[in-house]
C-alpha positions as CSV (number, residue, x, y, z in Angstrom):
1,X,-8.1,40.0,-15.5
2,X,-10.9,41.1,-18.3
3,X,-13.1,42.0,-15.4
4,X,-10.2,44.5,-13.6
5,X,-9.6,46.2,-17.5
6,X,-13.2,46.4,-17.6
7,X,-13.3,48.1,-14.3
8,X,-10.5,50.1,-15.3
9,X,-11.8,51.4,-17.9
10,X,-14.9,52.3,-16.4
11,X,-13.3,54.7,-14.0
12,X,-11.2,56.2,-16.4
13,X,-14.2,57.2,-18.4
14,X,-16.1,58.5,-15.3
15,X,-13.1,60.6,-14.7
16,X,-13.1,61.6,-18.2
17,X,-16.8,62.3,-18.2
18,X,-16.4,64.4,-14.4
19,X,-13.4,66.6,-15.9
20,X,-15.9,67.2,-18.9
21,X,-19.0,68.0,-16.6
22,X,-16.6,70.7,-14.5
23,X,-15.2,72.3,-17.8
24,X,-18.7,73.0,-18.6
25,X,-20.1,73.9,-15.5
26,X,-16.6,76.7,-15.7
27,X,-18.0,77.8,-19.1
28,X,-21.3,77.8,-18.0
29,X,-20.3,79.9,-15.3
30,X,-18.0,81.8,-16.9
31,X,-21.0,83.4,-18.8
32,X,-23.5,83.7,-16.5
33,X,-21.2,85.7,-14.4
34,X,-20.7,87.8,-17.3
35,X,-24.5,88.5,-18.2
36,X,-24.7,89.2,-15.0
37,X,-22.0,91.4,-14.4
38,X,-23.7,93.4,-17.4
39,X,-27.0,93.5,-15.8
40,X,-25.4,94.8,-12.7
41,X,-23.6,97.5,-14.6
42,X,-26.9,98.4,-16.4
43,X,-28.3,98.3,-12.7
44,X,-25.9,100.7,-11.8
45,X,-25.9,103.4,-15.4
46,X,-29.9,103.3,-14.0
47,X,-29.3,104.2,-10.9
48,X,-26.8,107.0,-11.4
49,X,-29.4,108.6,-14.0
50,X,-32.2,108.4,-11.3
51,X,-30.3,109.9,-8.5
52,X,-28.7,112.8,-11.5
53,X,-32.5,113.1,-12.5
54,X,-33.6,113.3,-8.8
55,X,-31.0,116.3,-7.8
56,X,-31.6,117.7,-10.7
57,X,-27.9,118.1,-11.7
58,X,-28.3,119.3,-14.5
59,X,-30.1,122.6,-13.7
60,X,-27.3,123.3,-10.8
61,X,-24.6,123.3,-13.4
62,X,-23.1,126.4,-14.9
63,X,-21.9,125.4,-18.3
64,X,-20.4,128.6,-19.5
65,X,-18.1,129.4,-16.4
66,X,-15.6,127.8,-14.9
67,X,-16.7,127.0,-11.7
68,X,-16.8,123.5,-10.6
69,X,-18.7,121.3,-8.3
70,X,-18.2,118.0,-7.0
71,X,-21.3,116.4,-5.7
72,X,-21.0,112.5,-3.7
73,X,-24.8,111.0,-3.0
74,X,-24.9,108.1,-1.0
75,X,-27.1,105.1,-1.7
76,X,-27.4,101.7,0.4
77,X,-25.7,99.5,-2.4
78,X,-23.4,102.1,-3.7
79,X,-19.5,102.8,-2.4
80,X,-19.4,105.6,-3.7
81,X,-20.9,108.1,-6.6
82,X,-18.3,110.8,-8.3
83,X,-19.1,113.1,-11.1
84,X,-15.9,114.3,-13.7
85,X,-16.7,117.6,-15.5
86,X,-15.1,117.8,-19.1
87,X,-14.7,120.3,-21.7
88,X,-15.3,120.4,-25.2
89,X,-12.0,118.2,-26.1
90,X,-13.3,115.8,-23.9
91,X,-10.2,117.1,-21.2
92,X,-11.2,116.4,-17.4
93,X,-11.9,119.6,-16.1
94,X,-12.4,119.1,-12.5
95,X,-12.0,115.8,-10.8
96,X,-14.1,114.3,-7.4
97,X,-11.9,112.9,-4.6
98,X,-12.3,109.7,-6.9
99,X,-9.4,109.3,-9.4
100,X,-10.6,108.3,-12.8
101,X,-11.0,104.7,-12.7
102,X,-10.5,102.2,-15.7
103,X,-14.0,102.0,-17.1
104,X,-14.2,106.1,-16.9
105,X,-10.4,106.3,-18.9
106,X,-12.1,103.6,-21.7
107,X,-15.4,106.1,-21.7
108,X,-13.4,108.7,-22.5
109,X,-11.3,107.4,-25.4
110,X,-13.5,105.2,-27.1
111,X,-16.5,107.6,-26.6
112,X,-18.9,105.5,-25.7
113,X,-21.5,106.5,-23.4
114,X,-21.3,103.2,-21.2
115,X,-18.1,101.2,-19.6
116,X,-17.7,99.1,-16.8
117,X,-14.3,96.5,-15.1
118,X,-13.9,94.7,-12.1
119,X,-11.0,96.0,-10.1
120,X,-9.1,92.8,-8.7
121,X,-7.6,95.4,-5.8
122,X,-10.8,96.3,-4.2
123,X,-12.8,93.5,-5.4
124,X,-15.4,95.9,-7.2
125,X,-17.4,96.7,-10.0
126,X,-16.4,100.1,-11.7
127,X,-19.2,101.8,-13.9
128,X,-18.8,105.1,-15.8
129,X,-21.7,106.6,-17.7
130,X,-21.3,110.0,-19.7
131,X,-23.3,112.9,-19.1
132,X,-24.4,114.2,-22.6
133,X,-26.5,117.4,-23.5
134,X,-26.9,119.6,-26.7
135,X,-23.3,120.0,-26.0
136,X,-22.5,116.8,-26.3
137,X,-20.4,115.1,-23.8
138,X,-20.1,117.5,-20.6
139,X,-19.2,114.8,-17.8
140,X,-18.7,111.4,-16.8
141,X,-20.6,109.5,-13.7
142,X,-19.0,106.9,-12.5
143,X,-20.1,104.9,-9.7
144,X,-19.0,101.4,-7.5
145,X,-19.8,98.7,-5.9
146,X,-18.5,95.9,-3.7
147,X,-18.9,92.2,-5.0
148,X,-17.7,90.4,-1.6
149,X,-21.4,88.9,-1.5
150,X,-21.3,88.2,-5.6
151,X,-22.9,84.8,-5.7
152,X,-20.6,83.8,-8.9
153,X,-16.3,85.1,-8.0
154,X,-14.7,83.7,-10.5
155,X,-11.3,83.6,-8.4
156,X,-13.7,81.5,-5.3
157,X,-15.0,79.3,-8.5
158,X,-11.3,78.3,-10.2
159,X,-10.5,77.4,-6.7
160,X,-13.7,75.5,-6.6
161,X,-13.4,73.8,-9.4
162,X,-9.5,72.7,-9.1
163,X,-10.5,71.3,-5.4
164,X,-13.3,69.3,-7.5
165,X,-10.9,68.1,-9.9
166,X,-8.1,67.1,-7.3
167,X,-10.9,65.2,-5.1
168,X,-12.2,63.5,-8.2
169,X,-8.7,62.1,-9.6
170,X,-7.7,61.3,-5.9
171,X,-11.1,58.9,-5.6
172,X,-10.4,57.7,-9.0
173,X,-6.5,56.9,-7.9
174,X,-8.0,55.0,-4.5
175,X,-10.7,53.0,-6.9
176,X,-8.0,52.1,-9.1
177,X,-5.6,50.8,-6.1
178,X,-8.5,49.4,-3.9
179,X,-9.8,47.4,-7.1
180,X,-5.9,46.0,-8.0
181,X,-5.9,44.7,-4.6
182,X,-9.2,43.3,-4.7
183,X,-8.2,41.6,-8.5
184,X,-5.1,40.4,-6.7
185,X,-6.3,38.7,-4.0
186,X,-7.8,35.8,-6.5
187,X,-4.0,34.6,-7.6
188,X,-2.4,35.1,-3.9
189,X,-5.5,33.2,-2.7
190,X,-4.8,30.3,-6.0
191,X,-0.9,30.2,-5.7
192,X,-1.5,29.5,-1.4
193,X,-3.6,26.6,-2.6
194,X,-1.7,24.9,-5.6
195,X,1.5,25.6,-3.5
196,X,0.4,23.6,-0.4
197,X,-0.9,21.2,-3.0
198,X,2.3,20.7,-4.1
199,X,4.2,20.4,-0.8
200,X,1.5,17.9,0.7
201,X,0.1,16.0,-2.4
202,X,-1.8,13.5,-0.2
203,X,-4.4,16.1,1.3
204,X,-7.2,16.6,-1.7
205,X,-7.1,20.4,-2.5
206,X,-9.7,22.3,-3.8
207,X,-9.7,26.0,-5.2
208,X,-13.4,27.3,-4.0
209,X,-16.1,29.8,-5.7
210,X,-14.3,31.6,-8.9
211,X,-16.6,34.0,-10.9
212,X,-16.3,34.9,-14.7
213,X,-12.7,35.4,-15.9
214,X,-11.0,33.6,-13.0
215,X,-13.5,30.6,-13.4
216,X,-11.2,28.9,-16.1
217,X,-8.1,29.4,-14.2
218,X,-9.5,28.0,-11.1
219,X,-10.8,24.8,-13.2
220,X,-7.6,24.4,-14.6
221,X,-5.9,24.7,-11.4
222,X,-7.9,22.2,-9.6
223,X,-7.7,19.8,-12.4
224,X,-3.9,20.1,-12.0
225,X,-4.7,19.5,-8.6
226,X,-6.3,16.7,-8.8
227,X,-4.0,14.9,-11.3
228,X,-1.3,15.6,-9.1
229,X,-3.1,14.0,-6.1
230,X,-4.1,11.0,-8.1
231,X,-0.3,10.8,-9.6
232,X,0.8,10.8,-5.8
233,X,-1.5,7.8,-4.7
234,X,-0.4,5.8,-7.6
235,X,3.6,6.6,-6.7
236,X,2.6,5.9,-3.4
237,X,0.7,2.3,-4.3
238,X,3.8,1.5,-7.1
239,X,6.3,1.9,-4.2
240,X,4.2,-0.4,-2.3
241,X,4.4,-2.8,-4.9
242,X,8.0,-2.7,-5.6
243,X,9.0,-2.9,-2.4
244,X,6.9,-6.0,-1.8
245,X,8.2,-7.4,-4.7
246,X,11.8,-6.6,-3.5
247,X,10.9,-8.4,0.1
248,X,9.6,-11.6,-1.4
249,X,11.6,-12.3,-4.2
250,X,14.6,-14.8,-3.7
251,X,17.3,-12.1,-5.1
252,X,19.0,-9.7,-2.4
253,X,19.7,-6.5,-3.0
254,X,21.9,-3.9,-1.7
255,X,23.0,-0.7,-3.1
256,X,25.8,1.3,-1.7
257,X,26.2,5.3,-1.9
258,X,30.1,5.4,-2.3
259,X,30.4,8.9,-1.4
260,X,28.4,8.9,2.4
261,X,28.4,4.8,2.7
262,X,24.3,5.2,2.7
263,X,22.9,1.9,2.5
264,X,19.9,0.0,1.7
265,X,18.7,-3.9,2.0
266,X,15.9,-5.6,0.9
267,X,14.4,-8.3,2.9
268,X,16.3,-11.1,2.0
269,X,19.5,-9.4,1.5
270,X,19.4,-7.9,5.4
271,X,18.9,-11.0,6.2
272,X,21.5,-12.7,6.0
273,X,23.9,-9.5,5.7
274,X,24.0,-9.3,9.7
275,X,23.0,-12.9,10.9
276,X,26.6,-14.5,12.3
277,X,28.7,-15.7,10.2
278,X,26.5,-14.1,7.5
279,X,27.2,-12.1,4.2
280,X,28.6,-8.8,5.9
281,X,32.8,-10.1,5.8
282,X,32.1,-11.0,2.5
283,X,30.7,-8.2,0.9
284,X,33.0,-5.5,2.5
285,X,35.7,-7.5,1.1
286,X,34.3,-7.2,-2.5
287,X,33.9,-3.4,-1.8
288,X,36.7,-2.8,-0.6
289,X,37.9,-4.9,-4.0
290,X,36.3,-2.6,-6.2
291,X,37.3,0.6,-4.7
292,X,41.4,-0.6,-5.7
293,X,40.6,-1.8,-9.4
294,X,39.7,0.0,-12.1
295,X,36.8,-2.5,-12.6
296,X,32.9,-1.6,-13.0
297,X,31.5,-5.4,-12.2
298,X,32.9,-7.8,-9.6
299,X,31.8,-11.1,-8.5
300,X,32.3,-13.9,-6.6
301,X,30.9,-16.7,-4.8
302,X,30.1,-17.0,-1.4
303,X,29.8,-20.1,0.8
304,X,28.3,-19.2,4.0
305,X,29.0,-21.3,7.1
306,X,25.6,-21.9,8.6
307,X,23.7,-25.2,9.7
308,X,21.9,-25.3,6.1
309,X,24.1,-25.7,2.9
310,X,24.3,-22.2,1.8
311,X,25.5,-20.6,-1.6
312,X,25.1,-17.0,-3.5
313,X,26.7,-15.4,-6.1
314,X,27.1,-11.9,-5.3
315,X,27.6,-9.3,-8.5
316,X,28.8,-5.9,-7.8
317,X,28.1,-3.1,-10.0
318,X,29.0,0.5,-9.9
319,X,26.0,2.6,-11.6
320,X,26.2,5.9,-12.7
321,X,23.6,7.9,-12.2
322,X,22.7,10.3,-14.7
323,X,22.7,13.7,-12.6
324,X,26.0,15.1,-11.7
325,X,24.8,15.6,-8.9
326,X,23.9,12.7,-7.6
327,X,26.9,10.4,-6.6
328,X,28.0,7.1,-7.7
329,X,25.9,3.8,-6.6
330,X,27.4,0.0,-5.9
331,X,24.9,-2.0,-6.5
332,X,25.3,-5.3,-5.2
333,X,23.0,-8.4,-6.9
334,X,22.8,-11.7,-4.3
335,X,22.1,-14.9,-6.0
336,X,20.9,-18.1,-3.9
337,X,22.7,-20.8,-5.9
338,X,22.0,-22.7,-3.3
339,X,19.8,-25.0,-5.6
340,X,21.8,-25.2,-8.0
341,X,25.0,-26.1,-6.2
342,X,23.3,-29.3,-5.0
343,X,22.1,-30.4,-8.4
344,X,25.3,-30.3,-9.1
345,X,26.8,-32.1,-6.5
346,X,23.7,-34.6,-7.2
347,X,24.8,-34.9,-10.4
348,X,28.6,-35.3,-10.3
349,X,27.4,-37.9,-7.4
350,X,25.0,-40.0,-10.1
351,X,27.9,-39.8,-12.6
352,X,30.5,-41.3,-9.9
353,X,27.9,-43.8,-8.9
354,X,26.9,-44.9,-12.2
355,X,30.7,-45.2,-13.6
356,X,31.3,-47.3,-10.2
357,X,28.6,-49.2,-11.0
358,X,29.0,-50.3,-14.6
359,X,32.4,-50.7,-13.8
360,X,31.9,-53.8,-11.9
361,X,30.0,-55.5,-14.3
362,X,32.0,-54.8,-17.3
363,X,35.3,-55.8,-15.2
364,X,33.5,-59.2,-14.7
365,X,32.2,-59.4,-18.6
366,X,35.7,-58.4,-19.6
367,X,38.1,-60.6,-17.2
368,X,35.5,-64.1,-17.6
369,X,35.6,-63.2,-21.5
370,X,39.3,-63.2,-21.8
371,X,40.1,-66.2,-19.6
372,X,37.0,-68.2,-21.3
373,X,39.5,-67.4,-24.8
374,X,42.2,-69.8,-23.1
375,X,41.5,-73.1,-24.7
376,X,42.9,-75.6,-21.7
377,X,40.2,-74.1,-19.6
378,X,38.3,-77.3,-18.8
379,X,34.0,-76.9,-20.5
380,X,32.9,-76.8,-16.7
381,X,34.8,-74.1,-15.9
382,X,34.1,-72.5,-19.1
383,X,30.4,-72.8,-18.1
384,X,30.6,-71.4,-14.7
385,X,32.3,-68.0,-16.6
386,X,29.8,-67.7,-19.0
387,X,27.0,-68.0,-16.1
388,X,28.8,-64.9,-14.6
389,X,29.1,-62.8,-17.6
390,X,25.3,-63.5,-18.7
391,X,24.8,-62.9,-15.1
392,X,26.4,-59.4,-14.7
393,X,25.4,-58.2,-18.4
394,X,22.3,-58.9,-16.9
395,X,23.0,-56.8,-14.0
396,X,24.5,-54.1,-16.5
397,X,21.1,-53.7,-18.8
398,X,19.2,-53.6,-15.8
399,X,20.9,-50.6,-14.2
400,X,20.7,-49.1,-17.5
401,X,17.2,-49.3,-17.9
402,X,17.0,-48.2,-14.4
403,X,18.7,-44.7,-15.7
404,X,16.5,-44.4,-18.1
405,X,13.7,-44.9,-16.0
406,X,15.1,-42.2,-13.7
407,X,15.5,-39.5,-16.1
408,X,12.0,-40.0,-17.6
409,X,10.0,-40.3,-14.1
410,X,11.8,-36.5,-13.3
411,X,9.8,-35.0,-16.8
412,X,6.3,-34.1,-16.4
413,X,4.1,-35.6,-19.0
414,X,1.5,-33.7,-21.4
415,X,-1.9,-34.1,-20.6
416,X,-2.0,-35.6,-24.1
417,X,0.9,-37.9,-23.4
418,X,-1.1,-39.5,-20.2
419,X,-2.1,-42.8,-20.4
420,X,-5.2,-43.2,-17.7
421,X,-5.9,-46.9,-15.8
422,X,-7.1,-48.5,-13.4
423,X,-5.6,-48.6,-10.0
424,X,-6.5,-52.2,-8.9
425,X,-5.5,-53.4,-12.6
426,X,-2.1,-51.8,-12.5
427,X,-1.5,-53.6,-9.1
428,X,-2.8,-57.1,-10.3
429,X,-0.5,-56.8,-13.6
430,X,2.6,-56.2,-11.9
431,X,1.3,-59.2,-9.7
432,X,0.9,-61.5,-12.4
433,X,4.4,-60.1,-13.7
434,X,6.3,-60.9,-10.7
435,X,4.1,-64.3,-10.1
436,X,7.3,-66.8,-10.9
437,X,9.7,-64.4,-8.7
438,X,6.7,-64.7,-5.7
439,X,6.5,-68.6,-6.5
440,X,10.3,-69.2,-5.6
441,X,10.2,-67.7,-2.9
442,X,6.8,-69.4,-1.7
443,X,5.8,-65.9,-0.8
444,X,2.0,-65.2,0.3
445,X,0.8,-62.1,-1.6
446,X,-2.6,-60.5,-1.0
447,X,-4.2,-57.3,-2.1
448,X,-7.6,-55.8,-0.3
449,X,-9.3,-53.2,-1.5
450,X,-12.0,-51.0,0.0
451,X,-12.2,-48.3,-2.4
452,X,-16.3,-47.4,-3.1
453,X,-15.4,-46.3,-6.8
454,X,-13.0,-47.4,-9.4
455,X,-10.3,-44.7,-10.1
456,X,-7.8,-44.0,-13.2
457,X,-4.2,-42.9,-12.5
458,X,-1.4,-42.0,-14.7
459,X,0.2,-45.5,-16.2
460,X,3.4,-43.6,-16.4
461,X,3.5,-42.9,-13.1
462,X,2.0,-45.1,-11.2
463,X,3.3,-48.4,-12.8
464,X,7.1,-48.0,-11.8
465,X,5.7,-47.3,-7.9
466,X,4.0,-50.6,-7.9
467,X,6.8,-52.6,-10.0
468,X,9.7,-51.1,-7.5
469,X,7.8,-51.5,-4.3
470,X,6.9,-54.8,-5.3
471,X,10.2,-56.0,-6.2
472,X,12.1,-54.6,-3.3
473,X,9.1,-56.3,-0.9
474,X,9.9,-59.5,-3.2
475,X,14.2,-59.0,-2.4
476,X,14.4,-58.6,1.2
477,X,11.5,-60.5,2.2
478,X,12.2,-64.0,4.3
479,X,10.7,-67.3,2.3
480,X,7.4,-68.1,2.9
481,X,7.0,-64.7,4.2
482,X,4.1,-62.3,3.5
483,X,3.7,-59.7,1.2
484,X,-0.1,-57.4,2.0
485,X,-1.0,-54.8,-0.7
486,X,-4.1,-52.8,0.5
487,X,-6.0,-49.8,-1.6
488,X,-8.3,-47.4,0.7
489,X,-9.5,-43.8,0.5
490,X,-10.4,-40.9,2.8
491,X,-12.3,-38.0,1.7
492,X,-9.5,-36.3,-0.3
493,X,-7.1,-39.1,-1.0
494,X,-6.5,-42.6,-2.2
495,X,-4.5,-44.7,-0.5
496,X,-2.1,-47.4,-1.2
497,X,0.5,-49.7,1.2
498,X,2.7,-52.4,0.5
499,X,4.0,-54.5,3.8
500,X,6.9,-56.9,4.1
501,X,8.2,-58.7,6.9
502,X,11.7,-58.7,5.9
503,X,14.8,-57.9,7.2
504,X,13.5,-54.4,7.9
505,X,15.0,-51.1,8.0
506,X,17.1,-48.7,10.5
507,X,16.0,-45.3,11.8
508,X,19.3,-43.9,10.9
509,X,19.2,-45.1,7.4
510,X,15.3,-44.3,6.7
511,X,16.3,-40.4,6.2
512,X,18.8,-41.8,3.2
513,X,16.7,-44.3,2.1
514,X,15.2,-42.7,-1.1
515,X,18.9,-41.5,-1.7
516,X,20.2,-42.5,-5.2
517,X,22.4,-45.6,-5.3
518,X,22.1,-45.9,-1.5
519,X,21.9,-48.9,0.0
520,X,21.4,-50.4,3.6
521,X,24.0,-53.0,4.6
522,X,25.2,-56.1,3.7
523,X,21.9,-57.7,2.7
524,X,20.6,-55.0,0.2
525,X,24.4,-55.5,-1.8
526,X,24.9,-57.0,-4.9
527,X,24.2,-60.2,-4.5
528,X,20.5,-58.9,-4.4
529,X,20.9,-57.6,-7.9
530,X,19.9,-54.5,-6.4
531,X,21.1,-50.9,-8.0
532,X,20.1,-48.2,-5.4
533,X,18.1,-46.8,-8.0
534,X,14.7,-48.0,-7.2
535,X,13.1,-45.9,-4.5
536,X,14.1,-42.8,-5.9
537,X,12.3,-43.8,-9.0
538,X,9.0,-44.1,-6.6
539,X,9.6,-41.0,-5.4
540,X,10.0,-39.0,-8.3
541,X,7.0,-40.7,-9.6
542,X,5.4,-40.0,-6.6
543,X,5.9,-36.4,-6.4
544,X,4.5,-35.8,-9.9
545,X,1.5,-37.1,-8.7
546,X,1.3,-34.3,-5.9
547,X,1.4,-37.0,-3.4
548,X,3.3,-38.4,-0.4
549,X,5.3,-41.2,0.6
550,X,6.5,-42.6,4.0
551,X,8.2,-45.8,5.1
552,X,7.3,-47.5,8.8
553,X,9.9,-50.3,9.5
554,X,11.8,-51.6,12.2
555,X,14.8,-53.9,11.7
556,X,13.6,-57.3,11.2
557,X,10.0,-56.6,11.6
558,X,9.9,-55.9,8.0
559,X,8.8,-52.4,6.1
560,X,5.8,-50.7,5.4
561,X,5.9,-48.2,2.2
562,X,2.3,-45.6,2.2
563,X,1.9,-43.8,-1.0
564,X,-1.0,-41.3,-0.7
565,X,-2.4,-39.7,-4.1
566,X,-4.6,-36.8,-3.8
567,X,-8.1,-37.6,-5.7
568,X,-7.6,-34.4,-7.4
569,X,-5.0,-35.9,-9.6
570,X,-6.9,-38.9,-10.5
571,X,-9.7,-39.5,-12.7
572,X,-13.1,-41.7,-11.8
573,X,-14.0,-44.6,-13.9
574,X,-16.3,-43.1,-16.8
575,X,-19.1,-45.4,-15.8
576,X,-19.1,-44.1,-12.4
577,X,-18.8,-40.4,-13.2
């Protein structure tokens, strides 16, 4: 824009500055035609003297009578040449076949001896010159000539100069319109640019080769430019990311435009939306809900009918959006509760279990205590009852240490709260432990190890594997059966197995078997003093080691139990590191 004012201005002054240079060229003129026009007229008062001089004019003429003569010379530059007698009040006496023109009327009344105009009729210059002798004044001469081939008309040279003033404002007008035009095409050429910038933010735009003024503009343009491509890409790689994060995480999602019934689903949520006997029935009934209550949340559980246990909560909200434009959105939250609804069930089934198993013991402790109170009970009868109450408060103190020991295996421990030892010792001390149980049963018991370092494990852990593995072998094991207890390792793992040839166990019950408070049949009742509790003691413990645990057993053929222990969760004896 300075660079069009500048240019602006710059043809304004040249107009100025022609306008100027004709005036004075007029002026100029104006006077040079006029010296010359005198020159010419003193050209002329010459001429008419020589050619009076050369006739002798003045020696033809009678003065004193009243006879007159009108003489015409000719000459080569001269119209014509007429001679006016007067008398002595300066009266015409006798006129040529000229009439008096202008100049020779202005001789004659201002009495000069010289006068001269331009007729604009005939386009000539009129001289008059007076004829003086002792007299005085006796005639005028008055003479003309043409000025068709005067170098300098002043009529031809107004013309001229108006024609130069019209062509020089009419160049001036074309400059000014070819030079907006030319200033213009730098912001239709920009605003093309930013404007496809806009509409297609992903193609890099770039605003090429601006000079002085427009420079700035351009910069700023293409920095606008480029922000708004960057801001693009990072919309573009934020949508990614939320829509990722809305396809993996374990929340559906749905939302509902309640005006056109538009509809979006996240992974999960289409998912199960249209698989049979999915979410769909369900959630149109909750719309549908919605829409006849003045409510703004709804929800409701949802039990879906599908080979897996399956349970959400779905929550129904109606958002308002803040244009008014925009219309009203249901959206509808999908919680897998799935989880959750079996820790419940897990835990109203360990409260039922546990209730119906205190309650036989305390029914015995309660009925043998009362009936021992009778006095004419005889002292070996007496005896017997108190053998059963010891017996089952026995039994009672052992399933409630076997709670306890439940609900601490399923915390994780501090790293501060570990206790590190081990392996082999923890087997041989739970060995030693359960010697005299081993001895009555004149049980052969035998552990082999082939491990080529010595290897700490969590106490906490690993103890209650051993001591329940080792008791149940101990329970359903035949007498003078075998119990083998053998420690190896692989590259990544160490590996520990307990074998029995007991009574063994199902197929059909190996899937339950870690179950709490299951138990297999008649032989792993009561009588046992077994509380259903023990394997999924070992498995808990198990499983915050990061390892594994499987069972190999066929009935009467006894059962193996493998507990692998990844060697990333155990430590090597310091003198070994």
């Amino acid at each position: 824009m300075k660079q069009y004012v500048k240019s602006m201005s710059l043809i304004r002054l040249l107009v100025i500055m022609g306008s100027l240079a004709i005036l004075t060229l007029g002026i100029m003129n104006h006077y040079i035609s006029k010296r010359d026009t005198e020159k010419q007229t003193y050209y002329l008062s010459e001429t008419i003297s020589q050619l009076v001089t050369q006739y002798e004019l003045e020696k033809e003429m009678n003065w004193q009578t009243s006879t007159f003569q009108s003489i015409r010379f000719d000459h080569p530059t001269l119209i014509s040449l007429n001679i006016t007698f007067l008398d002595a009040l300066g009266d015409a006496l006798e006129v040529t076949t000229q009439p008096l023109t202008q100049a020779s009327t202005t001789l004659i009344r201002s009495g000069n001896n010289l006068a001269s105009n331009v007729s604009k009729e005939t386009n000539q210059l009129m001289v008059s010159q007076a004829i003086v002798n002792q007299n005085g004044r006796i005639g005028i001469r008055q003479v003309s000539q043409s000025l068709h081939d005067y170098p300098y008309n002043l009529s031809t040279l107004k013309k001229l100069l108006l024609w130069l003033i019209t062509l020089l404002y009419g160049l001036a007008t074309c400059a000014i319109y070819i030079l907006s035009r030319h200033n213009q095409q730098p912001v239709k050429y920009a605003l093309s640019v930013v404007e496809e910038a806009l509409t297609h933010p992903e193609n890099q735009q770039e605003l090429m080769i601006a000079k002085d003024e427009w420079s700035l503009l351009y910069d700023k343009l293409n920095q606008l430019m480029r922000n708004n491509h960057q801001l693009h890409f990072q919309q573009l790689v934020a949508e990614e990311k939320l829509e990722y994060l809305l396809n993996n995480v374990e929340i559906g999602i749905i939302t509902v435009n309640l005006e056109t019934d538009e509809r979006t689903f996240n992974a999960m949520a289409r998912d199960y939306y249209y698989r049979p006997n999915g979410l769909k029935s369900d959630i149109e009934s909750l719309l549908k809900q919605l829409s006849k209550s003045n409510k703004r949340t709804i929800a409701k559980e949802i039990v879906l009918d599908l080979p897996t246990f399956k349970v959400f909560k779905a929550e129904i909200r109606i958002n308002t959006t803040a244009s008014i434009q925009q219309a009203e959105e249901a959206i509808i939250i999908l919680y897998d509760i799935t989880s959750i609804k079996i820790l419940e069930r897990a835990h109203e089934t360990l409260i039922r279990n546990v209730a119906h198993e205190l309650k036989t013991p305390i029914t015995s402790i309660v009925g043998f205590t009362e009936t021992i109170l009778d006095e004419s009970l005889p002292s070996d009868t007496q005896k017997e009852f108190i053998k059963i109450i010891d017996k089952e408060g026995k039994r009672l103190n052992q399933l409630v240490n076997r709670i306890l020991e439940l609900l601490k295996t399923q915390h994780q421990l501090t790293e501060v709260a570990i206790v590190w030892k081990d392996i082999s010792e923890v087997i041989k001390e739970e060995m030693i432990i359960y010697h005299p149980l081993i001895q009555a049963k004149y049980l052969k018991i035998d552990l082999i190890s082939s491990l080529q370092s010595t290897y700490e494990v969590s106490e906490q852990y690993f103890q209650p594997i051993i001591k329940n593995l080792l008791e149940n072998a101990i329970h359903y094991s035949i007498e003078s059966g075998d119990i083998n207890l053998k420690l190896t390792e692989t590259s990544k793992s160490i590996v520990f197995s307990i074998q029995d040839n007991g009574i063994g166990i199902a197929e059909v019950d190996q899937q339950r078997i870690f179950e709490k408070f299951y138990r297999v049949g008649e032989s792993r009742d009561r009588k046992n003093g077994g509380t259903g509790l023990g394997l999924s003691i070992v498995q808990n413990c198990v499983e915050q080691l990061n390892g594994q645990i499987t069972l190999e057993s066929k009935v009467n053929q006894g059962a193996t139990f493998i507990v692998t222990i990844p060697k990333k969760n155990l430590v090597r004896h310091r003198s070994e590191v």
